[in-house]
C-alpha positions in Angstrom: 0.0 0.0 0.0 0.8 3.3 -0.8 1.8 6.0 1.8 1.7 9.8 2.0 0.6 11.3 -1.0 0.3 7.7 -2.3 -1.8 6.4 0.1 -4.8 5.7 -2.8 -2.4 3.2 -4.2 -3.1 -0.6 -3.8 -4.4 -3.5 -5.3 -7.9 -2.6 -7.0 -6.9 1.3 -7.3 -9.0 2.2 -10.7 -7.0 2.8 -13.9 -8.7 4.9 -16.2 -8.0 5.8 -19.9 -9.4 8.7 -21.4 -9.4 10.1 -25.1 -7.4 13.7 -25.2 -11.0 15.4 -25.0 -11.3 14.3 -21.6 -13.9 10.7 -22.3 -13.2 7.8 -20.3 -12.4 4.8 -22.6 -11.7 1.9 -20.9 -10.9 1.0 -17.3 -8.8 -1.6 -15.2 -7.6 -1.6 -11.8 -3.9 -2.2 -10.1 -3.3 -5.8 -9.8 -3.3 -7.4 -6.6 -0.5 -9.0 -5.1 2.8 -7.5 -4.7 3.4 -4.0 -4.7 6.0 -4.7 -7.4 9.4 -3.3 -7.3 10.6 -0.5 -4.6 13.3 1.6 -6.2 14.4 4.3 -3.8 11.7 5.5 -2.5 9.3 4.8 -5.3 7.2 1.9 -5.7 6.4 0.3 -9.4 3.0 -1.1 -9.5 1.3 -4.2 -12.1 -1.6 -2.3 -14.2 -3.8 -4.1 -16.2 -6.6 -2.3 -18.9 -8.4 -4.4 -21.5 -10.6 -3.1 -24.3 -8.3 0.3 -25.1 -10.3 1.0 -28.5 -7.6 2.1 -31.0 -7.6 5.4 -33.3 -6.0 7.5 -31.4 -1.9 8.0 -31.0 -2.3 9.2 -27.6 -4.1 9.0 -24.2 -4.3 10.1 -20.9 -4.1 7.5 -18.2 -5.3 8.1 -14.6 -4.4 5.8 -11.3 -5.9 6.5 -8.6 -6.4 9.9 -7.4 -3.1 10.8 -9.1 -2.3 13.7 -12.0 -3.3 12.4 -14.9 -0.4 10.5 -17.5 -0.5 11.0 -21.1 0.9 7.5 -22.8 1.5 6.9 -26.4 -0.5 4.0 -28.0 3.0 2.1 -28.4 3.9 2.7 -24.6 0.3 0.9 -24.0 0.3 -1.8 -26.3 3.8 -2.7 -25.0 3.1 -2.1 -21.0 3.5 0.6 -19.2 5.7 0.6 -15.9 5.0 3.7 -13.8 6.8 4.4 -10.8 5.5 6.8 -8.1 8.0 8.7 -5.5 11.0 9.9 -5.6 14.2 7.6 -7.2 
């Protein structure tokens, strides 16, 4: 689990995609488990999204009650590894 400013992060945190204008396309949640890899004092955390339509080269991706991302649809497609904190 998350702490501080992170505290919103654990398994089941909503993931949600949204199209540039601000529409939610798709949404996931953190897996559960392990809070993956600590690096410093960051923490890397398993995300998983299905049914991302396609069309567009980029979107924004939110976890949580953190800023909002903006992720090509390469970086997507390919997994995204985000890490929250400081390194």
């Amino acid at each position: 689990m998350g702490i501080d400013a992170f505290t919103d992060l654990r398994p089941g945190t909503p993931v949600k995609v949204f199209d540039l204008s601000g529409n939610q396309l798709a949404q996931g949640r953190l897996k559960a488990g392990t809070a993956g890899k600590v690096v410093g004092n960051s923490c890397t955390w398993p995300l998983e999204v299905h049914g991302i339509p396609g069309g567009a080269t980029q979107y924004g991706l939110r976890i949580g009650k953190q800023a909002e991302l903006t992720k090509t649809r390469e970086e997507l497609e390919s997994g995204v590894d985000l890490s929250f904190g400081s390194q």
